[in-house]
NUFI-745554 format. One record per residue (C-alpha): residue number from 1; residue in one letter; x, y, z. Coordinates in steps of 0.2 Angstrom, whole numbers, padded with zeros to 4 digits, always signed. Last residue first. Layout:
N
 selum zalum  east north    up
   NUM     A     X     Y     Z
...
//
This chain:
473
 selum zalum  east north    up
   473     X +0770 +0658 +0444
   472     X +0753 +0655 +0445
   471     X +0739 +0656 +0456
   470     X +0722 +0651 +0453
   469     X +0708 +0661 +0460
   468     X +0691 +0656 +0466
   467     X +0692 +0661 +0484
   466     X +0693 +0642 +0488
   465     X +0707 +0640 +0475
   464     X +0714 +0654 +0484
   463     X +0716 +0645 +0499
   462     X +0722 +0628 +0492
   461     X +0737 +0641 +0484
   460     X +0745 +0644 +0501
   459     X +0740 +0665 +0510
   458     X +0751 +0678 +0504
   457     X +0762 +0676 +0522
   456     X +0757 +0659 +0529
   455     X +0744 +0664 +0544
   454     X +0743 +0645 +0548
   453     X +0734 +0641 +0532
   452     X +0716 +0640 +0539
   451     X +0722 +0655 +0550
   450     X +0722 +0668 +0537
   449     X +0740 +0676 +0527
   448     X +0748 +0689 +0534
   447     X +0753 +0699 +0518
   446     X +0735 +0694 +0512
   445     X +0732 +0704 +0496
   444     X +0747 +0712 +0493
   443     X +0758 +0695 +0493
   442     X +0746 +0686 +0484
   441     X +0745 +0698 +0472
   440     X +0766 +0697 +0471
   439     X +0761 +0677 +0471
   438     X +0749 +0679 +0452
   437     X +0733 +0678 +0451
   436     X +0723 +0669 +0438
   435     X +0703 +0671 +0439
   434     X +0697 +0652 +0442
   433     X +0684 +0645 +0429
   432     X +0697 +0639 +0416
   431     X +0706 +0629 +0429
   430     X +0687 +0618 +0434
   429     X +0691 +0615 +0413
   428     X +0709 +0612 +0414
   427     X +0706 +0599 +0427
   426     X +0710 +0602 +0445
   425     X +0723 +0595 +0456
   424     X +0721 +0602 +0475
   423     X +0734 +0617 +0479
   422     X +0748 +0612 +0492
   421     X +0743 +0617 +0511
   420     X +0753 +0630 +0518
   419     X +0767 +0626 +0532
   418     X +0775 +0609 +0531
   417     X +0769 +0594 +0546
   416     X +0783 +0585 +0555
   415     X +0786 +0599 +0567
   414     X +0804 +0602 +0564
   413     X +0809 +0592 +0548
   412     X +0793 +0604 +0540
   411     X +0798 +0619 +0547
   410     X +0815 +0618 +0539
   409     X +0805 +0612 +0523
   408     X +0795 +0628 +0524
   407     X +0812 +0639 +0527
   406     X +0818 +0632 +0513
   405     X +0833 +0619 +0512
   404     X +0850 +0622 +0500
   403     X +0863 +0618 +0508
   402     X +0855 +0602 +0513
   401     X +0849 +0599 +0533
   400     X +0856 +0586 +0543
   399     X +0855 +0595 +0561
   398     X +0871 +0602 +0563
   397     X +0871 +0607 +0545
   396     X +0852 +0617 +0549
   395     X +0862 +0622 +0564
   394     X +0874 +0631 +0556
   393     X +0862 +0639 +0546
   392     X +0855 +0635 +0529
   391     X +0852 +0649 +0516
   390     X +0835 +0656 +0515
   389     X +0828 +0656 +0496
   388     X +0831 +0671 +0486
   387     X +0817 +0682 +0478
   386     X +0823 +0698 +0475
   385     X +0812 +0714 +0469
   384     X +0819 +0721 +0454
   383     X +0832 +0736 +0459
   382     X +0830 +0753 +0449
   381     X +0828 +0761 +0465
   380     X +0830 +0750 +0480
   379     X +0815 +0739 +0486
   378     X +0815 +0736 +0503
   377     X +0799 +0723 +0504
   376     X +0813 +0709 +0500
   375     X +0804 +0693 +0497
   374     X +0809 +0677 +0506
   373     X +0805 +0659 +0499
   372     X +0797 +0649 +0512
   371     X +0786 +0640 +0498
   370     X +0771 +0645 +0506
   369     X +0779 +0664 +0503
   368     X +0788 +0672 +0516
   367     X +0787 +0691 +0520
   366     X +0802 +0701 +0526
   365     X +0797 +0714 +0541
   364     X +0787 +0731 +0536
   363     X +0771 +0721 +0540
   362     X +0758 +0727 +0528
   361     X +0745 +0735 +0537
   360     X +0739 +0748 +0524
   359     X +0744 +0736 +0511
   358     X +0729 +0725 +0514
   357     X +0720 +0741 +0511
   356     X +0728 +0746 +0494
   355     X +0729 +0727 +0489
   354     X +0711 +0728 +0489
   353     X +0707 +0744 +0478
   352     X +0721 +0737 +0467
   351     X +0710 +0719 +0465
   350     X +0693 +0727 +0464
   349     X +0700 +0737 +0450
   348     X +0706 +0724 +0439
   347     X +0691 +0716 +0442
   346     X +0681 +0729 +0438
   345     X +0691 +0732 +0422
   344     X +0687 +0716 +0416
   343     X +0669 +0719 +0419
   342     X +0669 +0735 +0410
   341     X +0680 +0722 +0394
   340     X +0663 +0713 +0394
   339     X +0650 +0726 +0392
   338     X +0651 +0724 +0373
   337     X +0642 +0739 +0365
   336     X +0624 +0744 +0359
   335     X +0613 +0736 +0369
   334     X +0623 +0737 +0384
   333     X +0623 +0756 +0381
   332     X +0606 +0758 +0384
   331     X +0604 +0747 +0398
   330     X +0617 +0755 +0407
   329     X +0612 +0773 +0404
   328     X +0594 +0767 +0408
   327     X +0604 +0763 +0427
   326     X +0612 +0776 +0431
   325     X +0600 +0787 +0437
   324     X +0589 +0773 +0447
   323     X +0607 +0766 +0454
   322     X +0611 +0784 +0462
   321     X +0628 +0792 +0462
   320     X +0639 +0788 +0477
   319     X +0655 +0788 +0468
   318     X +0656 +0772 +0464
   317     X +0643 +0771 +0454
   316     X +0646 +0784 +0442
   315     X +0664 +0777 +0439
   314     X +0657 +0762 +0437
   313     X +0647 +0770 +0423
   312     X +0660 +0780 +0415
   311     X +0668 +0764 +0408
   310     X +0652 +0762 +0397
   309     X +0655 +0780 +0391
   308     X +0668 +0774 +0380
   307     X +0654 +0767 +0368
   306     X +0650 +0785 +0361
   305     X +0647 +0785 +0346
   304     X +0662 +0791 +0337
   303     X +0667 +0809 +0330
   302     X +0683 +0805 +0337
   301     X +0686 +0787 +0344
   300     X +0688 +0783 +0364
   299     X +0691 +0766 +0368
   298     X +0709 +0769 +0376
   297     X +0703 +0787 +0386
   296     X +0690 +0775 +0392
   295     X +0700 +0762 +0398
   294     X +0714 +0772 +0408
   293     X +0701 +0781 +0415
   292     X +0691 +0765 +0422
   291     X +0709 +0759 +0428
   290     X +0713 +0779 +0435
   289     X +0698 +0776 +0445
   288     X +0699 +0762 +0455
   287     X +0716 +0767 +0459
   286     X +0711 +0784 +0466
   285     X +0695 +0779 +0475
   284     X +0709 +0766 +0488
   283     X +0719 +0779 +0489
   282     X +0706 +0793 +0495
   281     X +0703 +0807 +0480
   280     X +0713 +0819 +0475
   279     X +0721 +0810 +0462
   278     X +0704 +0808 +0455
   277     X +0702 +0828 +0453
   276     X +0718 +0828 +0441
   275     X +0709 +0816 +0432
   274     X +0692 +0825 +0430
   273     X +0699 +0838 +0424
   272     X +0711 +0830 +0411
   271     X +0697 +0819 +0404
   270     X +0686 +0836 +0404
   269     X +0699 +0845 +0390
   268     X +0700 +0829 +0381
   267     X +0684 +0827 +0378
   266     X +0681 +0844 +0374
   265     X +0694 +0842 +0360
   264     X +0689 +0826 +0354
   263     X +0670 +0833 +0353
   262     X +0675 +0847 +0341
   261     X +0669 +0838 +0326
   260     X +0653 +0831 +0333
   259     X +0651 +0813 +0337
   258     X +0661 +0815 +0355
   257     X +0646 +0823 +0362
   256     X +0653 +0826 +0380
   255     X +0639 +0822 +0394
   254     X +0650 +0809 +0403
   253     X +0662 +0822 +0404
   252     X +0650 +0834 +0412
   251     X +0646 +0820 +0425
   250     X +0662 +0814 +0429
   249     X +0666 +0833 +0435
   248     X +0652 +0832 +0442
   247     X +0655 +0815 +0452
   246     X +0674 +0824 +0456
   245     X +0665 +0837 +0463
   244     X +0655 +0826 +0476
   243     X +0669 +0816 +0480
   242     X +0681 +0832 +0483
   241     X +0668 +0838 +0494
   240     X +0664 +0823 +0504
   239     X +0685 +0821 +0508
   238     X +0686 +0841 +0513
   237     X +0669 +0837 +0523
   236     X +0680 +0822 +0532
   235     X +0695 +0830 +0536
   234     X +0684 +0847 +0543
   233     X +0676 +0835 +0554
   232     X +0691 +0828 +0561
   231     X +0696 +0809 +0554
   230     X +0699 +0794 +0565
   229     X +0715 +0785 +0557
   228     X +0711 +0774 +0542
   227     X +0707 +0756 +0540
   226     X +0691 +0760 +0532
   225     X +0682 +0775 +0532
   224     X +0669 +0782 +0543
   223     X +0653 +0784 +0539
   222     X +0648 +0804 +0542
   221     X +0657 +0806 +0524
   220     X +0641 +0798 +0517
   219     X +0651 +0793 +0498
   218     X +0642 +0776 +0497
   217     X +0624 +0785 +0499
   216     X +0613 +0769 +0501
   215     X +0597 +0770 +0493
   214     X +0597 +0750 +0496
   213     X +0582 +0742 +0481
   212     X +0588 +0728 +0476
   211     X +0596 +0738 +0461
   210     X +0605 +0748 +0471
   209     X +0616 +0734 +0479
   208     X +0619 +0728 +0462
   207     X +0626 +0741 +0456
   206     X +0637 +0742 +0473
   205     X +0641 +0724 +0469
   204     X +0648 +0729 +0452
   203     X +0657 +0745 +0456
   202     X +0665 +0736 +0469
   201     X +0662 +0733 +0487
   200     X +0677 +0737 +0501
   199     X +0669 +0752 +0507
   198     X +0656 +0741 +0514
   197     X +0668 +0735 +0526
   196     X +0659 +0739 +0543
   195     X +0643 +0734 +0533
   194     X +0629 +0745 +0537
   193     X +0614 +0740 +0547
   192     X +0595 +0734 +0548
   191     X +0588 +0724 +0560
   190     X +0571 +0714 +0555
   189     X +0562 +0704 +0568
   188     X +0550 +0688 +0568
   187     X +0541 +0682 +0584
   186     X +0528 +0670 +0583
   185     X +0523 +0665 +0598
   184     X +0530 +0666 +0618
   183     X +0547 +0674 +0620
   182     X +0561 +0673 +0631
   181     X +0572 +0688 +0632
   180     X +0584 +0694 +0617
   179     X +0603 +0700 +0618
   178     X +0613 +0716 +0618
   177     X +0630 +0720 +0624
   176     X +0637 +0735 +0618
   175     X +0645 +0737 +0598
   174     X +0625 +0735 +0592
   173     X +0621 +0754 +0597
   172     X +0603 +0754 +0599
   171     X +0589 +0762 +0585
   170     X +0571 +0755 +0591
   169     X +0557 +0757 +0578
   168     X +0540 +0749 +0583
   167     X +0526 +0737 +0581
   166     X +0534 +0724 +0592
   165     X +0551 +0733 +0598
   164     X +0548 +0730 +0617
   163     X +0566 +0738 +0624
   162     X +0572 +0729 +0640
   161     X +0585 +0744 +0643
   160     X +0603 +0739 +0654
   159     X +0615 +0736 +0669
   158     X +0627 +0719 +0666
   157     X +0629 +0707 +0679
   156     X +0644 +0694 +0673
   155     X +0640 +0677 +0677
   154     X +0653 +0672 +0664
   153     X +0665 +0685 +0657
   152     X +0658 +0702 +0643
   151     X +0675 +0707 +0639
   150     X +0674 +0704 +0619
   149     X +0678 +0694 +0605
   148     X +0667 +0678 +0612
   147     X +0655 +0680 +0625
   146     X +0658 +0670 +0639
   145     X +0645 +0661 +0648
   144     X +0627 +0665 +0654
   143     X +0629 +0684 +0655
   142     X +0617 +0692 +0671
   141     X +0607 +0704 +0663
   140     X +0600 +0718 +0675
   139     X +0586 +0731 +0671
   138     X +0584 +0750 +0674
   137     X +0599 +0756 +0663
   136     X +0609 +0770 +0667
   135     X +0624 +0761 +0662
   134     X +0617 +0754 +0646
   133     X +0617 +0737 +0637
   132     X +0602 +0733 +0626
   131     X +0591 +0719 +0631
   130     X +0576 +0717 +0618
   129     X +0561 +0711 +0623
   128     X +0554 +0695 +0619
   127     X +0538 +0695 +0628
   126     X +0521 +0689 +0617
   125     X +0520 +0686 +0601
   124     X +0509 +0686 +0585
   123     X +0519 +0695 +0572
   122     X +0533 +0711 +0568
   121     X +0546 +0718 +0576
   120     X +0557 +0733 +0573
   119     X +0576 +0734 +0573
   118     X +0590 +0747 +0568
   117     X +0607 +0747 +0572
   116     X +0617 +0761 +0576
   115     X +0637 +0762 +0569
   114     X +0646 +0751 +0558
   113     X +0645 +0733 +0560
   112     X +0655 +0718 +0557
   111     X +0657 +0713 +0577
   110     X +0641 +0714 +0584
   109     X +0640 +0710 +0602
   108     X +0633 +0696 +0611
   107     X +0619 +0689 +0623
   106     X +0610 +0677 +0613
   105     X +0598 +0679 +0599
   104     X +0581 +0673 +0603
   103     X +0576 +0668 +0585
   102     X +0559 +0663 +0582
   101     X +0562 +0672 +0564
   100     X +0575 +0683 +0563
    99     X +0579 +0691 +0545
    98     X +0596 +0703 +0545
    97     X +0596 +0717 +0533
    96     X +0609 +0726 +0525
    95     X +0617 +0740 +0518
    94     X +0611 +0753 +0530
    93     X +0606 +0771 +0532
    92     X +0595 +0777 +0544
    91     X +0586 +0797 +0535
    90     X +0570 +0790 +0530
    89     X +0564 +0779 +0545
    88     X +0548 +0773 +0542
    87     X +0548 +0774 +0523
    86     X +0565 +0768 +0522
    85     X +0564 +0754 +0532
    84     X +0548 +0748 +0523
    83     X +0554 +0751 +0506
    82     X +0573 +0740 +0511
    81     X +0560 +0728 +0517
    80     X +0548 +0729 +0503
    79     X +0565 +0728 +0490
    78     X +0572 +0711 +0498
    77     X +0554 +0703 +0498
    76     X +0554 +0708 +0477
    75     X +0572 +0698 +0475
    74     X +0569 +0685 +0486
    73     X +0582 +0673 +0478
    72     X +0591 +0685 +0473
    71     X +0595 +0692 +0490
    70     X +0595 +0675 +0499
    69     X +0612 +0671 +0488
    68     X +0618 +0688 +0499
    67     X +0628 +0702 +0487
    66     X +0643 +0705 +0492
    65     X +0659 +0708 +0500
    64     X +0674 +0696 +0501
    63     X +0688 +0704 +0513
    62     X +0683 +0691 +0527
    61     X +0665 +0689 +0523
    60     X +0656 +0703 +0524
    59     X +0636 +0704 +0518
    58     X +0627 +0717 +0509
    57     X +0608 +0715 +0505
    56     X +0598 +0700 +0514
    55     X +0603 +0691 +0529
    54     X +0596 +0676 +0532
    53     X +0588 +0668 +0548
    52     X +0577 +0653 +0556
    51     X +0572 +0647 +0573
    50     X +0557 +0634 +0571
    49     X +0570 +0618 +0569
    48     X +0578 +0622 +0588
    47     X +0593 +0625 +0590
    46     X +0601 +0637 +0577
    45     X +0617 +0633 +0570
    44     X +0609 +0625 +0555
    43     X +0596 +0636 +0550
    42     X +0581 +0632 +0546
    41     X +0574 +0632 +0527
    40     X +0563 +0649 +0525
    39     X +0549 +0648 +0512
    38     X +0542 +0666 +0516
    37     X +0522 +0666 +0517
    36     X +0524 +0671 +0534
    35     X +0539 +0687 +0531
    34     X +0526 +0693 +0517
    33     X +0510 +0693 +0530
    32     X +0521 +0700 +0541
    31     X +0528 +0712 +0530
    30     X +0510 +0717 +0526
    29     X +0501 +0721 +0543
    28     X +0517 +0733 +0545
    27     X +0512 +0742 +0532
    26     X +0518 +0745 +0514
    25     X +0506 +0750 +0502
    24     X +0515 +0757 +0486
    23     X +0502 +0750 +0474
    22     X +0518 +0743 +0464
    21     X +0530 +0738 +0479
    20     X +0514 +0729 +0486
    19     X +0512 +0719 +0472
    18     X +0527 +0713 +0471
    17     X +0528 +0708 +0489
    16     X +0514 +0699 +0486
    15     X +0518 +0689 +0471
    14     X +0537 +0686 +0482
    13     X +0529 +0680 +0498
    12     X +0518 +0667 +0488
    11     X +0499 +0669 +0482
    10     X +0488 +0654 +0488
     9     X +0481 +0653 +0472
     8     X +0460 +0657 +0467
     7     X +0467 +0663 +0447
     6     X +0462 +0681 +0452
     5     X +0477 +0678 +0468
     4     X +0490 +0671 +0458
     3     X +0488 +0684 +0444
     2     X +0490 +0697 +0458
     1     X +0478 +0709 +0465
//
């Protein structure tokens, strides 16, 4: 019993959540109880005020992934479901969870999702089955209007499932067609799935991940990877092979006692291992790791104590090892040692890991920055890249234009509106808060650009700033 509820309080959904992570007695009776006591505000796409939804764990948005704002707000609820899930249904893995409460979702198809989804329901409520998509399906959905991303047309009759998932476990393919019938009462549902980009997470979010309580095995090679070709089996045990060798290999140098005399020459004999290993691994594995290398060969002392391990952690971490046996390394050495230059190095190795998946479909044309200047992506050996601006044509004389008029301003004369938006002026203390990036990071980044800018190749400054980056020269 909590301290709320010996004190005669109405106890809140995170004092009973708390308490039932600690007895272990996690039922179906509970989560409703928990999800009722939840203080929800309604969302504002929703329709009605009773409707509400958050996702808690991983999230994707564009190439950001992390950590929901609802995740830390309900810390102790976020653990009981990811408990609940995994006590039911051991063996699902997900990154996420996505809260429903008087939601009837529409007809549509999830587009950031990898592989099954799976759902169960919980309260007071009558109807509101679940309409799953399926060619030998008993049931018929006609599709009220056009669903958006994919080839689902108005009036369209699609053969399906009604599936009732009050009080049980339904795993359904969230790629088909899939929607929610009326309902009567209080309905609430919990869908759990992986994050078609979940690859992209750092070190840092996957920490954090584990620490709200996901078991999520980051190096499952039955996951595909992402932006690669389709893999054979063989391909992808090779791949899980050389992750779980390289984690040993980690491990063992993790484990080197470098205050003893002869501990600089085991050290080096396992930093050479395990970095001829990392080569081995997937690209976008490889640069991460040769940064968190690079930093602890650097901050490595003979006959020291040890504080080169820190880098090791991430490293952990990112190969799939477990939060729960990672973690009382972390606290140990954050009493001991400065934890800021880890972080730096996350960031460094957020960005390659990044610029190693945008590159991946990197038109092979020119690119333009927001300031129409071209790059040459041919780069010739012992040549610095070139940055020249585009030269005026005849027409461009024809027409009015200087010698010496960009691409952009060209556009500009043209349309009457210049391509990019020009960054907003900030102080130097809202500067101080941005991470600098420079335009060749830009260029990796987003070689197409998004659509707010007009797919402007490295994306204009104004769109940065959003993403919390300052771009300089």
């Amino acid at each position: 019993m909590g301290r709320r509820a010996r004190a005669g309080l109405k106890a809140s959904a995170e004092d009973l959540a708390r308490d039932a992570l600690q007895s272990n007695s996690i039922s179906e009776h509970l989560v409703q109880e928990v999800v009722s006591l939840m203080q929800i505000p309604p969302g504002k796409r929703f329709k009605t005020t009773s409707a509400k939804g958050m996702v808690l764990g991983l999230y994707v948005w564009g190439d950001k992934v992390d950590i929901s704002t609802a995740t830390r707000k309900f810390p102790f609820c976020t653990k009981l479901f990811a408990r609940y899930a995994q006590q039911e249904r051991p063996a699902f893995p997900f990154t996420s969870v996505q809260l429903n409460i008087n939601l009837r979702s529409p007809p549509h198809v999830d587009g950031g999702n990898l592989g099954s989804s799976l759902i169960t329901g919980v309260g007071d409520y009558a109807g509101g089955e679940v309409f799953v998509e399926n060619a030998g399906g008993n049931s018929k959905f006609r599709v009220p209007h056009d669903v958006r991303g994919s080839h689902y047309k108005k009036d369209m009759v699609v053969q399906g499932f009604d599936v009732q998932v009050k009080g049980r476990w339904f795993e359904f393919d969230g790629n088909k067609l899939h929607a929610t019938r009326p309902f009567t009462g209080d309905r609430c549902t919990l869908v759990f799935f992986t994050c078609s980009k979940y690859e992209l997470a750092s070190p840092s979010v996957r920490m954090a991940l584990g620490k709200a309580g996901f078991s999520f095995l980051w190096s499952n090679p039955l996951l595909k990877q992402i932006n690669t070709l389709p893999m054979t089996q063989q391909a992808t045990d090779n791949v899980a092979k050389t992750i779980a060798h390289t984690l040993e290999t980690t491990w063992d140098l993790f484990n080197v006692d470098s205050s003893n005399v002869g501990g600089a020459k085991e050290f080096e004999k396992k930093f050479s291992v395990l970095k001829r290993k990392a080569k081995a691994l997937p690209e976008d594995f490889a640069v991460q790791l040769k940064v968190f290398l690079k930093q602890t060969h650097k901050h490595f002392e003979p006959q020291s104590p040890g504080g080169w391990r820190r880098f090791l952690l991430p490293v952990l971490v990112l190969l799939g090892e477990d939060q729960r046996k990672v973690g009382p390394y972390q606290k140990n050495l954050a009493k001991t040692f400065a934890m800021m230059p880890v972080r730096k190095a996350q960031k460094e190795a957020e960005m390659l890991a990044a610029s190693c998946v945008s590159g991946a479909t990197r038109s092979r044309k020119s690119l333009q920055d927001w300031t129409g200047r071209e790059v040459d992506e041919k780069k010739k050996p012992g040549a610095k890249r070139s940055m020249m601006t585009n030269s005026t044509s005849t027409k461009g004389k024809k027409s009015g234009l200087s010698k010496g008029t960009t691409a952009a301003e060209k556009l500009a004369k043209r349309t009457g509106k210049r391509r990019g938006r020009p960054p907003t002026k900030l102080t130097k203390k809202q500067l101080q808060k941005l991470t600098p990036i420079t335009r060749k990071q830009c260029l990796r980044r987003q070689p197409e650009g998004c659509s707010r800018c007009r797919s402007v190749p490295g994306c204009c400054p104004s769109c940065w700033q959003r993403r919390g980056y300052h771009v300089t020269d």
